[in-house]
MDAnalysis code that builds the backbone (N, CA, C; Angstrom):
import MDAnalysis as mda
import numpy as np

u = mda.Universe.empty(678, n_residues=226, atom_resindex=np.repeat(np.arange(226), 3), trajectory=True)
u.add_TopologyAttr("name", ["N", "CA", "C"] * 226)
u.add_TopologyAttr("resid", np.arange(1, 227))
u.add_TopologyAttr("resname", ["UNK", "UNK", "UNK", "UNK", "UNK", "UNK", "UNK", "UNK", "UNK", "UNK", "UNK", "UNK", "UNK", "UNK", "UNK", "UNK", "UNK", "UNK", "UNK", "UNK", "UNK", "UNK", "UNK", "UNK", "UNK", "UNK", "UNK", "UNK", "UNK", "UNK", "UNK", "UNK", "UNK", "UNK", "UNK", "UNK", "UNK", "UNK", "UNK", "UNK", "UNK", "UNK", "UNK", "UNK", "UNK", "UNK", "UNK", "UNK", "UNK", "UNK", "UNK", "UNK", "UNK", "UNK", "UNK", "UNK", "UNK", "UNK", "UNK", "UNK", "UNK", "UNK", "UNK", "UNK", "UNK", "UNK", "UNK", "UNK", "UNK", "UNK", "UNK", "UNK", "UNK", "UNK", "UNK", "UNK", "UNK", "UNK", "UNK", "UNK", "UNK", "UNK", "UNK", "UNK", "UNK", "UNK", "UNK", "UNK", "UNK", "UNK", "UNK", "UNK", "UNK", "UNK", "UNK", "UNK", "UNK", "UNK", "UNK", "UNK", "UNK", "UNK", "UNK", "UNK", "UNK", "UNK", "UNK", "UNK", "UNK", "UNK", "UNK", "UNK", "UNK", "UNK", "UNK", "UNK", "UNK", "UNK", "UNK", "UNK", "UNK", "UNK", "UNK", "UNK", "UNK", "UNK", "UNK", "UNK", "UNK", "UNK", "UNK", "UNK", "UNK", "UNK", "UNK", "UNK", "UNK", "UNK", "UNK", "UNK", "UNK", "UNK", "UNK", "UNK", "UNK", "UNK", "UNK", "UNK", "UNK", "UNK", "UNK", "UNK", "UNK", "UNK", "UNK", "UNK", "UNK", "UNK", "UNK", "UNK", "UNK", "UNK", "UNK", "UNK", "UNK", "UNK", "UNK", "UNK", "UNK", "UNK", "UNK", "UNK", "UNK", "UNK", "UNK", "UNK", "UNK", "UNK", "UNK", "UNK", "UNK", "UNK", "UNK", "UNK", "UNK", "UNK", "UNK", "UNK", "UNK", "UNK", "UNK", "UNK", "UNK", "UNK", "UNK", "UNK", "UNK", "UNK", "UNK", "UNK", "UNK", "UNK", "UNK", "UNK", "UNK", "UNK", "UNK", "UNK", "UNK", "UNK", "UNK", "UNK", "UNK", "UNK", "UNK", "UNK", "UNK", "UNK", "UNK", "UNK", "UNK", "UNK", "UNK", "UNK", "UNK", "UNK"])
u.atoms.positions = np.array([
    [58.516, -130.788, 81.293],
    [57.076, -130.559, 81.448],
    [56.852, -129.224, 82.133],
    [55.635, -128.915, 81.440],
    [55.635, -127.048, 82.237],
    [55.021, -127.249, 83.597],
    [55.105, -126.325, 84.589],
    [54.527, -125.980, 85.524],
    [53.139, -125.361, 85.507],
    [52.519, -125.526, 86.848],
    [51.249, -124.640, 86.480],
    [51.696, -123.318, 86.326],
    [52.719, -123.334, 86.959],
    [53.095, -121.407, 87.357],
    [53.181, -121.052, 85.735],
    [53.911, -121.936, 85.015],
    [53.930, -121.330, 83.747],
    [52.731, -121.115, 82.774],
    [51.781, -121.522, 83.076],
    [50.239, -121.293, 82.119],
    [49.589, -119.894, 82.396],
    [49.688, -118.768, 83.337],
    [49.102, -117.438, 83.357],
    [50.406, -117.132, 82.239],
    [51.332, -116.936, 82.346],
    [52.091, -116.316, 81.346],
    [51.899, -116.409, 79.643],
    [51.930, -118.212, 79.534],
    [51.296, -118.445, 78.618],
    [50.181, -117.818, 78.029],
    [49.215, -117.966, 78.855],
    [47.716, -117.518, 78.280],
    [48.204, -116.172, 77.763],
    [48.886, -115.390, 79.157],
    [49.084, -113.670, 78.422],
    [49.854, -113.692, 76.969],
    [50.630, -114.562, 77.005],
    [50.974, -114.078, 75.540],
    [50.574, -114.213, 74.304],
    [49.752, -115.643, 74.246],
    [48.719, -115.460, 73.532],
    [47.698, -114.352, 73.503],
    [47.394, -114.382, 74.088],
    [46.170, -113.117, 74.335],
    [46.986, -111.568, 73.692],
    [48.145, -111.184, 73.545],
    [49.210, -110.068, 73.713],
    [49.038, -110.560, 71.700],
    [49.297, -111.837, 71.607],
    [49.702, -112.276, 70.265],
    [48.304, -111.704, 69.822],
    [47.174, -112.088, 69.906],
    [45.733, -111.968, 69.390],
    [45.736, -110.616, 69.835],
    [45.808, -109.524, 70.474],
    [45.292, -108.413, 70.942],
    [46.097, -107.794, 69.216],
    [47.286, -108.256, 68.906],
    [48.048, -107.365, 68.507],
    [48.138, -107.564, 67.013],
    [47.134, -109.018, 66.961],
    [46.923, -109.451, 65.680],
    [45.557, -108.533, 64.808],
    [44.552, -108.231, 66.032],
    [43.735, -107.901, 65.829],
    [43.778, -106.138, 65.484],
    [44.595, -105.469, 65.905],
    [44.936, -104.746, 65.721],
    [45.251, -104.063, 64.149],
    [46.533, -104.967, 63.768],
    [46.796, -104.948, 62.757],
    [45.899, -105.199, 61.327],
    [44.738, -106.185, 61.797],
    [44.052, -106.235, 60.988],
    [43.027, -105.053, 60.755],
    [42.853, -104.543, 62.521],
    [41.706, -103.579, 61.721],
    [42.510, -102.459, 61.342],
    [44.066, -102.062, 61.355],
    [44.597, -100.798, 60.764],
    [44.846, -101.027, 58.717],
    [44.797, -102.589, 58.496],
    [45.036, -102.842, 57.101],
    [43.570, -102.394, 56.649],
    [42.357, -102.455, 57.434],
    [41.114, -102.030, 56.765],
    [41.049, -101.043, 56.879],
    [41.065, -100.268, 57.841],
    [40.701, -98.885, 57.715],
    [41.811, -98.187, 57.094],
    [43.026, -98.147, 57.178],
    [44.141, -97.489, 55.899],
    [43.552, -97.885, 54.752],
    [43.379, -99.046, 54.456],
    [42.935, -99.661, 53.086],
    [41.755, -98.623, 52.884],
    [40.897, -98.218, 53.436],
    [39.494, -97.928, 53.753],
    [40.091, -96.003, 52.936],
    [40.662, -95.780, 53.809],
    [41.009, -94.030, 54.442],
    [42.747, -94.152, 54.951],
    [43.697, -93.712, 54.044],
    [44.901, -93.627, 54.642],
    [44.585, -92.767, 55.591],
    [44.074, -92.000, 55.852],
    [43.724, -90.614, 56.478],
    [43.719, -91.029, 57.974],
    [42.980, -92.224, 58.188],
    [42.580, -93.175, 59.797],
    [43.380, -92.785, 60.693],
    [42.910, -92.002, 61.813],
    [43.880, -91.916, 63.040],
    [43.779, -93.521, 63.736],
    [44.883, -93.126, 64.766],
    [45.076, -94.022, 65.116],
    [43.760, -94.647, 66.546],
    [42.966, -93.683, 66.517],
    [41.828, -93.231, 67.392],
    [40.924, -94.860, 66.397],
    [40.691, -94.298, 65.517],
    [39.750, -94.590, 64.408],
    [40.382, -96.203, 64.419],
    [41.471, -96.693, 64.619],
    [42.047, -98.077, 64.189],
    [41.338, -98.550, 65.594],
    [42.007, -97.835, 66.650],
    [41.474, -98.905, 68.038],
    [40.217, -99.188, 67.831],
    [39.290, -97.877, 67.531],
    [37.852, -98.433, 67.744],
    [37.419, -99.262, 67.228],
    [38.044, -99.559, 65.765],
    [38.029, -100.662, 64.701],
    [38.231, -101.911, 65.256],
    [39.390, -101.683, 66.110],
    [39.991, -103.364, 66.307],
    [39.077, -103.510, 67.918],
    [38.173, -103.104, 68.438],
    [38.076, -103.239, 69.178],
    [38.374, -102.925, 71.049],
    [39.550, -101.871, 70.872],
    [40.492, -101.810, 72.143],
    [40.787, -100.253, 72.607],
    [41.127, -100.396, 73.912],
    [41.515, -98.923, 73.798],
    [42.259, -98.177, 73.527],
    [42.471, -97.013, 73.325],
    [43.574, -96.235, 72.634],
    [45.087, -96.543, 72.915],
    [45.316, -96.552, 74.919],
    [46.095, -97.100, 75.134],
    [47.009, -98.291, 75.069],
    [45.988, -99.337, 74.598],
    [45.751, -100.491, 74.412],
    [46.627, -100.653, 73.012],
    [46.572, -99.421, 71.943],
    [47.288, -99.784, 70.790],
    [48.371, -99.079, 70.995],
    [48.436, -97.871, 71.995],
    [50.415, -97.299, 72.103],
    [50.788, -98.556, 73.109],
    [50.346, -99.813, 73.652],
    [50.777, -100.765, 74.196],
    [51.729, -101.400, 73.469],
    [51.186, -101.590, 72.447],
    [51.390, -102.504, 71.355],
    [52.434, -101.666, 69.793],
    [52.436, -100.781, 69.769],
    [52.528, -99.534, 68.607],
    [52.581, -98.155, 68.824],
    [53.763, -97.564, 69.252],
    [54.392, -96.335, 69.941],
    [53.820, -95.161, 69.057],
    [53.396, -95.484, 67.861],
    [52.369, -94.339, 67.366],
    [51.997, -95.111, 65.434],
    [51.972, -93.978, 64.680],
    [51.650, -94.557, 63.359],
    [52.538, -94.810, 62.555],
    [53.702, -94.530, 62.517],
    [55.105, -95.041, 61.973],
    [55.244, -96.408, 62.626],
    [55.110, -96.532, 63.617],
    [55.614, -98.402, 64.336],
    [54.479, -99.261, 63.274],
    [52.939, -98.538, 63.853],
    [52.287, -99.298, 63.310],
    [52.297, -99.303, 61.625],
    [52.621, -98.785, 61.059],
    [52.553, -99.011, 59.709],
    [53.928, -100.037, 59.143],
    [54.790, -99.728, 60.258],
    [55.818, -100.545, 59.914],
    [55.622, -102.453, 60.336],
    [54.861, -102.247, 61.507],
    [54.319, -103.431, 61.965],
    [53.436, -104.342, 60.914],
    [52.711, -103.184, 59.823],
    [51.978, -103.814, 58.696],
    [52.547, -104.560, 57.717],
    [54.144, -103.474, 57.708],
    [55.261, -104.055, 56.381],
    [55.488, -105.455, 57.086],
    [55.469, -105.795, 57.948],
    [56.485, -106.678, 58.484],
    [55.716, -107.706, 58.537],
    [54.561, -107.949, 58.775],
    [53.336, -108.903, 58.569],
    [53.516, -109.230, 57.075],
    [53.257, -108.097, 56.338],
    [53.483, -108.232, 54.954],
    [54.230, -109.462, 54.436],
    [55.546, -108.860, 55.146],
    [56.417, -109.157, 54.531],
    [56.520, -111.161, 54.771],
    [56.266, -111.065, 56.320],
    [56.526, -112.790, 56.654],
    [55.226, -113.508, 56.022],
    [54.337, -112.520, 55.336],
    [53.270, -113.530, 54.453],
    [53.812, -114.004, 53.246],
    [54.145, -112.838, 52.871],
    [55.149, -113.104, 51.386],
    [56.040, -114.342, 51.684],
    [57.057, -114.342, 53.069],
    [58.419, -115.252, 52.651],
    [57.314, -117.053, 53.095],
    [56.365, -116.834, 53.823],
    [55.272, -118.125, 54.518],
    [54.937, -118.802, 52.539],
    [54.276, -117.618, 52.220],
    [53.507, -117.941, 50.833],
    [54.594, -118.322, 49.875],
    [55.492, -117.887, 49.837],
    [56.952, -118.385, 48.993],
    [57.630, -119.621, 49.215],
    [57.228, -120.229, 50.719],
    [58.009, -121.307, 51.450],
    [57.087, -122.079, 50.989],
    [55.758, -121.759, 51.129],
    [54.620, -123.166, 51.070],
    [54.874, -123.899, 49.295],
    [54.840, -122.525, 48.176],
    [54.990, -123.212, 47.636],
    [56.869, -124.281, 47.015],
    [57.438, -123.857, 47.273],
    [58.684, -124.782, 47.313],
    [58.477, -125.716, 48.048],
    [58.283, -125.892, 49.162],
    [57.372, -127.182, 49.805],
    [56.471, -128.094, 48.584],
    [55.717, -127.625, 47.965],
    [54.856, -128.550, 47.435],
    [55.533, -128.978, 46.380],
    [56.507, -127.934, 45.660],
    [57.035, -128.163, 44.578],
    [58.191, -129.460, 44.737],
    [58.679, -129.168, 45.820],
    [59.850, -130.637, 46.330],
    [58.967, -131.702, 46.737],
    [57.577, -131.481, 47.189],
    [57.100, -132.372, 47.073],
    [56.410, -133.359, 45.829],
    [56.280, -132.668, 44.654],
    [56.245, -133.730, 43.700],
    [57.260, -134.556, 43.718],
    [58.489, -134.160, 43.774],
    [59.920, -135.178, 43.486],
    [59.619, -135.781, 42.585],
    [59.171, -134.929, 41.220],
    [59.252, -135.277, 39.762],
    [61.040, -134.352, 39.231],
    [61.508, -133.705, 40.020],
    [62.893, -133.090, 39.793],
    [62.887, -132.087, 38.412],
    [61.830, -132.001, 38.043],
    [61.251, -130.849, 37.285],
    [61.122, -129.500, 37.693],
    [61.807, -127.992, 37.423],
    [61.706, -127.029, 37.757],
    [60.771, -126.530, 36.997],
    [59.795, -125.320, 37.486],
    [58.924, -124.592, 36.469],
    [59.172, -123.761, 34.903],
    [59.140, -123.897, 34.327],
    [59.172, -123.120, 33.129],
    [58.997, -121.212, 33.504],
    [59.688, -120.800, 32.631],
    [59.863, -119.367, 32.925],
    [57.646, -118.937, 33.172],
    [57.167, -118.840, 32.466],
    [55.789, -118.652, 32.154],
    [55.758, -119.522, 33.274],
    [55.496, -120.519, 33.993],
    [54.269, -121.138, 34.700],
    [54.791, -120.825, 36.238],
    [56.569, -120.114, 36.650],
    [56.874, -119.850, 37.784],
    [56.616, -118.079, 38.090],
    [56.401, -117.894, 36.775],
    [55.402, -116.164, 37.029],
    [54.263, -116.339, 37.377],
    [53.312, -117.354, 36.872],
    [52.023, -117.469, 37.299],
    [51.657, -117.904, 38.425],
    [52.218, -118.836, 38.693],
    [52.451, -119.427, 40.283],
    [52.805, -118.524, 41.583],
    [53.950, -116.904, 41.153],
    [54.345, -116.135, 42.039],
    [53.081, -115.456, 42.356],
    [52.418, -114.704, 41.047],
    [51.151, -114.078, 41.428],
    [50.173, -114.924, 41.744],
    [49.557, -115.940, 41.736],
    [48.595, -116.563, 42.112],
    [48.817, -117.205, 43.972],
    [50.079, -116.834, 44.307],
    [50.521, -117.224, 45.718],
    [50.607, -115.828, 46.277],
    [51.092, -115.400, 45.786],
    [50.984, -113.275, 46.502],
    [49.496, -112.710, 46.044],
    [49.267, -113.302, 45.563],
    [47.409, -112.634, 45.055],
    [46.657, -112.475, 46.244],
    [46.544, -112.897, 47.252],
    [45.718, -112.986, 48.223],
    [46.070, -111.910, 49.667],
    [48.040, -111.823, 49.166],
    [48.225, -110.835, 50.229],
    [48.111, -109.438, 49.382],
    [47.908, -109.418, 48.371],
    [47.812, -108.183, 47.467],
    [46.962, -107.047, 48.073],
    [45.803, -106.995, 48.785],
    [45.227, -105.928, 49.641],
    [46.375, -105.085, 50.529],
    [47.114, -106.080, 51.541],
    [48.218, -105.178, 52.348],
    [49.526, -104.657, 51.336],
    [49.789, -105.414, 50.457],
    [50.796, -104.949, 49.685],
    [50.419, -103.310, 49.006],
    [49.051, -103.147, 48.185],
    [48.691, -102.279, 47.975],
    [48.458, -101.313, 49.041],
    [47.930, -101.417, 50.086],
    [47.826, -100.072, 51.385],
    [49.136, -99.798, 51.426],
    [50.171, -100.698, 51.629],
    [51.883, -100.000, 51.977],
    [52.175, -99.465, 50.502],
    [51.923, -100.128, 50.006],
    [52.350, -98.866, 48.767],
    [52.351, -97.957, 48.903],
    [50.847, -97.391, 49.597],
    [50.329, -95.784, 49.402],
    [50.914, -95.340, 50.669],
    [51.291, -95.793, 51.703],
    [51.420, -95.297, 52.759],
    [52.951, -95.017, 53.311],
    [53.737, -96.106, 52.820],
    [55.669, -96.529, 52.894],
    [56.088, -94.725, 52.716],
    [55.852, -94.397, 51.888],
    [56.393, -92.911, 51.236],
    [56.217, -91.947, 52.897],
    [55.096, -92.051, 53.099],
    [54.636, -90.647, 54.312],
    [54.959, -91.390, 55.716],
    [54.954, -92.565, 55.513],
    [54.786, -93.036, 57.449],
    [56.193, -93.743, 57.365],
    [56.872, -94.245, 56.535],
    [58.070, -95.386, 56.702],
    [59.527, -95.273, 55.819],
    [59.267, -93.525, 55.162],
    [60.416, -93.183, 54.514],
    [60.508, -94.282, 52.935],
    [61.080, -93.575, 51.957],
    [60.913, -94.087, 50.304],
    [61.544, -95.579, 50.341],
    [62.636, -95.573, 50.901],
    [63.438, -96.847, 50.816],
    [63.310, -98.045, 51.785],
    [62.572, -97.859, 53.128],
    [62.307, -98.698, 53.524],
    [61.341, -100.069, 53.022],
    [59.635, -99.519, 52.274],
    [59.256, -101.131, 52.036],
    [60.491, -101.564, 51.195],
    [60.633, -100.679, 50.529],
    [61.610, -101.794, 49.141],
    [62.248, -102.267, 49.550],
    [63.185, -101.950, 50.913],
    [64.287, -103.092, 51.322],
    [63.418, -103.923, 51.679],
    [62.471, -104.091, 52.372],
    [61.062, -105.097, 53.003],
    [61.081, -106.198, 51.461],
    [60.671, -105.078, 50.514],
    [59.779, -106.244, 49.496],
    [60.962, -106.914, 48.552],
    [62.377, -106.245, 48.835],
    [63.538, -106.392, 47.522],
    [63.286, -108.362, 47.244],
    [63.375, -108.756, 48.518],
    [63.450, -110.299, 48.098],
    [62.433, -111.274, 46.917],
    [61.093, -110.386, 47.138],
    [59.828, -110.614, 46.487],
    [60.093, -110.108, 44.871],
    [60.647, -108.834, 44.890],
    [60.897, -108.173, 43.366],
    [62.511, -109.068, 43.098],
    [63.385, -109.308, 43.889],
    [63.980, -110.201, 42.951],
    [63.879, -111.137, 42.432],
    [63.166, -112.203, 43.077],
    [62.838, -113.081, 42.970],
    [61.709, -112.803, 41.255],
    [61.125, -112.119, 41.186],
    [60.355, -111.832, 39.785],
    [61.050, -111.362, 38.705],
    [62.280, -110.538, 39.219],
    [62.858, -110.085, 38.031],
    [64.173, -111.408, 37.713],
    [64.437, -112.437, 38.765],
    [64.935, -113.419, 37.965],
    [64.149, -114.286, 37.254],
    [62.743, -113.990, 37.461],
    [62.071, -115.360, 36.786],
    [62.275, -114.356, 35.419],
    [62.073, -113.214, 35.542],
    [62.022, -112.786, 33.864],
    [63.158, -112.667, 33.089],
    [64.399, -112.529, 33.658],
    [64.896, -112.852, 33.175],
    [65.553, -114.016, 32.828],
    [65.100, -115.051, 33.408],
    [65.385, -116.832, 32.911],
    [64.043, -116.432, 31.593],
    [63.357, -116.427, 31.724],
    [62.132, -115.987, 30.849],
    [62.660, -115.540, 29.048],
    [63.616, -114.365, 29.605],
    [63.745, -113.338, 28.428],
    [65.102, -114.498, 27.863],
    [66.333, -115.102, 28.543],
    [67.066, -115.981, 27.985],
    [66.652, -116.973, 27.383],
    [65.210, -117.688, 27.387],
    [64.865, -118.647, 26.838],
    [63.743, -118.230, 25.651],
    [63.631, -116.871, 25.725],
    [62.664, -116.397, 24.778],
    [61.459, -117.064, 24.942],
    [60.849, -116.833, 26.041],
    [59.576, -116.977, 26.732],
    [59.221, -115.570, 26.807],
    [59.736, -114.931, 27.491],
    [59.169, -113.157, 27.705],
    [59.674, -112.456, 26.833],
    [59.393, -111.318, 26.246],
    [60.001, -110.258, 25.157],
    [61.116, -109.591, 25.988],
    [61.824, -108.952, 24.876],
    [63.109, -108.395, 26.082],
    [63.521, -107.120, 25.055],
    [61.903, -106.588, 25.183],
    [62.195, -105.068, 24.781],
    [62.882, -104.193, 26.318],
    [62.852, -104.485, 27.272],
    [62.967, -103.785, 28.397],
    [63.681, -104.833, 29.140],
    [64.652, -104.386, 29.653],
    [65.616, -105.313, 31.151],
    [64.740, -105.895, 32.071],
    [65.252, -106.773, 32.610],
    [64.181, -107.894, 33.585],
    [63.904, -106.713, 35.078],
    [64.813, -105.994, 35.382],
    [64.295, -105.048, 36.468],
    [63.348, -103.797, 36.002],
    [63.404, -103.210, 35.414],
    [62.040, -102.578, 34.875],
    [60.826, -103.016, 34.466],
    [60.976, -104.508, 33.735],
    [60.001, -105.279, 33.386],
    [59.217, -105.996, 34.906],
    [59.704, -106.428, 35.631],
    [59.728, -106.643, 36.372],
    [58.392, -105.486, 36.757],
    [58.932, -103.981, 37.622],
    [58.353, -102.808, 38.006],
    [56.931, -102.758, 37.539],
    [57.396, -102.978, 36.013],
    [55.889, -102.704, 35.341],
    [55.003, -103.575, 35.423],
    [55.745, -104.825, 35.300],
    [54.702, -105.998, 35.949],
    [54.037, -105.880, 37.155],
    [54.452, -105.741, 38.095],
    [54.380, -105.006, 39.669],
    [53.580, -103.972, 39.333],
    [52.831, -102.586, 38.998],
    [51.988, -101.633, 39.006],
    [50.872, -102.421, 38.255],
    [51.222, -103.008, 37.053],
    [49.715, -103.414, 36.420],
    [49.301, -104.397, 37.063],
    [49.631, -105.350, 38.089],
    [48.927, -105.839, 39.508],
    [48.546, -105.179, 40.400],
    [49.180, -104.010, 40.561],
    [48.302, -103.306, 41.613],
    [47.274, -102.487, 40.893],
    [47.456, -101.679, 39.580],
    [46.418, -101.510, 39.247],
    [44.635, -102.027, 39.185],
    [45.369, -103.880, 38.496],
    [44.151, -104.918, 38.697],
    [43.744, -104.695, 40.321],
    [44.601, -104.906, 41.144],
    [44.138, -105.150, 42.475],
    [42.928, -103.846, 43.052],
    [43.620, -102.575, 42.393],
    [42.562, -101.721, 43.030],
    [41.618, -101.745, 42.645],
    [40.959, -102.450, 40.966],
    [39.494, -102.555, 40.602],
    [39.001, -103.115, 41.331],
    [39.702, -104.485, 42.001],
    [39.047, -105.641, 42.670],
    [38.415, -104.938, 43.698],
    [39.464, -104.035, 44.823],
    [39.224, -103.445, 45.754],
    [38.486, -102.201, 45.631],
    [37.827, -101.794, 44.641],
    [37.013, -100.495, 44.397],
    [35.454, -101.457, 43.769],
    [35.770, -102.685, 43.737],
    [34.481, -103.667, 43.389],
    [34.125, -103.554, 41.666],
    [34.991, -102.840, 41.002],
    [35.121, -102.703, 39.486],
    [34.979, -104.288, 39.033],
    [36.101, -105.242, 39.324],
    [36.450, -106.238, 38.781],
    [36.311, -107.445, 39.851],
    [36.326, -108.317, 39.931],
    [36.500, -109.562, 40.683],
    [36.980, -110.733, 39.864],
    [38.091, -111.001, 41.285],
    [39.113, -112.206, 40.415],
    [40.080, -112.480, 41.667],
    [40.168, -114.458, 41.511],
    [40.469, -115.026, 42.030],
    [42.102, -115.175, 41.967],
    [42.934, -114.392, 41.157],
    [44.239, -114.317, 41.244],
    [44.423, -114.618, 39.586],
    [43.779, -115.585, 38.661],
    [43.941, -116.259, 37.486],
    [43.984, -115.262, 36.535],
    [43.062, -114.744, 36.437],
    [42.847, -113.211, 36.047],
    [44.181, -112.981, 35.908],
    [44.430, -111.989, 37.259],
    [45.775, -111.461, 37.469],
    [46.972, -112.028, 36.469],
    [47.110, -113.406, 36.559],
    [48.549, -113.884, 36.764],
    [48.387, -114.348, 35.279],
    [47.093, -114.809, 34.532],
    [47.174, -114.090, 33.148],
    [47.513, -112.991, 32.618],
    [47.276, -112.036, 32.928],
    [47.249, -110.783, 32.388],
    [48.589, -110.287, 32.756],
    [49.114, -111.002, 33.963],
    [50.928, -110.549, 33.978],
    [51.375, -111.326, 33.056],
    [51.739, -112.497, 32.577],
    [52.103, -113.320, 31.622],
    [51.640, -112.835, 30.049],
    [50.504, -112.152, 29.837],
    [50.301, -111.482, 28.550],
    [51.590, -110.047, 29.116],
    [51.175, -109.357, 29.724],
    [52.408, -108.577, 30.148],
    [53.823, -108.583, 29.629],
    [54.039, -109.560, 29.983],
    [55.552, -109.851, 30.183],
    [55.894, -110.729, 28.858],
    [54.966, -111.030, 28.088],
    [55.108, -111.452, 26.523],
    [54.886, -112.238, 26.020],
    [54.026, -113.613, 26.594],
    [53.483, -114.537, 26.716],
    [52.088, -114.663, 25.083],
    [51.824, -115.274, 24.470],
    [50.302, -114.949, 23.791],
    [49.603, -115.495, 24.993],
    [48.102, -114.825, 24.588],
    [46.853, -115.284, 25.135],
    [46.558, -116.687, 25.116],
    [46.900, -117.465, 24.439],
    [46.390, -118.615, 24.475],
    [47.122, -119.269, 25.890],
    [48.481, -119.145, 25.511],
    [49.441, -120.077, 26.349],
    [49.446, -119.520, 27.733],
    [49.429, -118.494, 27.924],
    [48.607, -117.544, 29.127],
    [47.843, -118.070, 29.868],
    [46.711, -118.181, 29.180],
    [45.070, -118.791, 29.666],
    [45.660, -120.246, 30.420],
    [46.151, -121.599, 29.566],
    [46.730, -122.844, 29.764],
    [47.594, -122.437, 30.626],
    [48.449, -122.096, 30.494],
    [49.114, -122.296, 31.762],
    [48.384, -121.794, 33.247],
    [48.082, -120.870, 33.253],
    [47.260, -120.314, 34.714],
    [46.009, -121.532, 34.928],
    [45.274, -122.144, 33.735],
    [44.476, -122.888, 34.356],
    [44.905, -124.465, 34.645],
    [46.081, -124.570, 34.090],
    [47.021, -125.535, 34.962],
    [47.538, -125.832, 36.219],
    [48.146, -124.579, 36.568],
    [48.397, -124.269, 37.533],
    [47.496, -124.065, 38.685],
    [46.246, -123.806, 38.695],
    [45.008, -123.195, 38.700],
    [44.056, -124.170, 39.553],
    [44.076, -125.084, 39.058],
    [42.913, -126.503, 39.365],
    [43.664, -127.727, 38.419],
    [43.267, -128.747, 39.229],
    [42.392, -129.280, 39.934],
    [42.736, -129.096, 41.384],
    [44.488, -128.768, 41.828],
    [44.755, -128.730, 42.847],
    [45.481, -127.233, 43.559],
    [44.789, -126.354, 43.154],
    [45.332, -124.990, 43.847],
    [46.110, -124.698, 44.784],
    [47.154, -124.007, 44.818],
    [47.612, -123.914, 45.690],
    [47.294, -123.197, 47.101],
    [47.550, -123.412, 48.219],
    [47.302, -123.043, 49.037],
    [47.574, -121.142, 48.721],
    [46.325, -121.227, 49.741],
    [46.107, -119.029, 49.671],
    [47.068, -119.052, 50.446],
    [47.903, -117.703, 50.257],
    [48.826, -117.284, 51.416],
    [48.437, -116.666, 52.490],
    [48.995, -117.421, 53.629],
    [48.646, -116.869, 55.013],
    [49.140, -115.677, 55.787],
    [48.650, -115.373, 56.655],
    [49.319, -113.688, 57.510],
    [49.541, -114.459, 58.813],
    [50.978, -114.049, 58.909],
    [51.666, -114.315, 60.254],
    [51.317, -113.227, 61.187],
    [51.437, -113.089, 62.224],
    [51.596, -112.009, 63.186],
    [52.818, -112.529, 64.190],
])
């Protein structure tokens, strides 16, 4: 059982957890906003003082790396939840090449805003090769579904499952920036159609599967750790 002595500490670290959560969120808007954002421009955003964020983030390289890394434990949270649900049918049924592509984007769809800011930003603040070691688990994980995909002649296999893969990956971020420039709006279904026409799927079986997957029981949005 804790002590009282131990509850000021407590509280601080919560408070340290939320100071630093908040942070991060307002640097994903305003990068998202203006890569350009000093780091002036983020505190005032999140609320705090300047010092307050070299507390927390030794300058704009930590913090941008601090973004990958959020990123990243949303991705492996949003990847866990759904294998969770999936062992929870204990029908011992694995997904079909087509309905475990649709399922990846419709579970990363929601962290797709931060994925897109590190895109633009990984190159100048975090060096070329760093997100990719960050995101490699996320892109393998897609380029084996395509290629279980392309062996069962579900996906076309004009192109290798790691390039296919890539290209699948830009024409989501493409979609994502209409969303985020207010061009387009879409709840992920969209998306995770239009990767499945992508990747070689027809339109029909496309449409059915995403609205299978889709409703009546959606999967949980993916969450942001801090």
């Amino acid at each position: 059982m804790s002590s009282p002595t131990d509850r000021p500490p407590a509280r601080q670290r919560r408070r340290t957890r939320a100071t630093r959560a908040r942070i991060l969120d307002a640097a994903l808007r305003e990068l998202g906003r203006n890569p350009d954002s000093s780091l002036g421009d983020i505190a005032e955003a999140a609320g705090v003082a300047r010092r307050t964020l070299y507390t927390h983030f030794a300058g704009r390289a930590a913090l941008v790396r601090g973004l990958a890394e959020d990123a990243v434990r949303a991705i492996g949270h949003a990847m866990a939840d759904v294998s969770a649900l999936d062992a929870g049918r204990g029908d011992g049924v694995e997904d079909d090449p087509a309905s475990a592509l649709a399922r990846f984007v419709l579970t990363l769809w929601p962290i797709g805003d931060a994925y897109r800011t590190l895109i633009g930003l990984a190159p100048q603040d975090l060096g070329p090769d760093h997100l990719s070691e960050l995101l490699a688990p996320a892109r393998e994980t897609v380029a084996g579904i395509l290629a279980e995909g392309q062996r069962q002649g579900v996906f076309h296999a004009v192109v290798p499952p790691g390039p296919l893969s890539a290209a699948v990956e830009a024409h989501l971020l493409a979609l994502l920036g209409t969303v985020n420039a207010g061009i387009w709006a879409d709840d992920g279904s969209g998306a995770a159609t239009s990767a499945l026409i992508a990747a070689g799927v027809d339109s029909s079986t496309a449409t059915a599967t995403v609205r299978r997957l889709h409703a009546p029981n959606p999967y949980p949005a993916a969450r942001r750790h801090h």
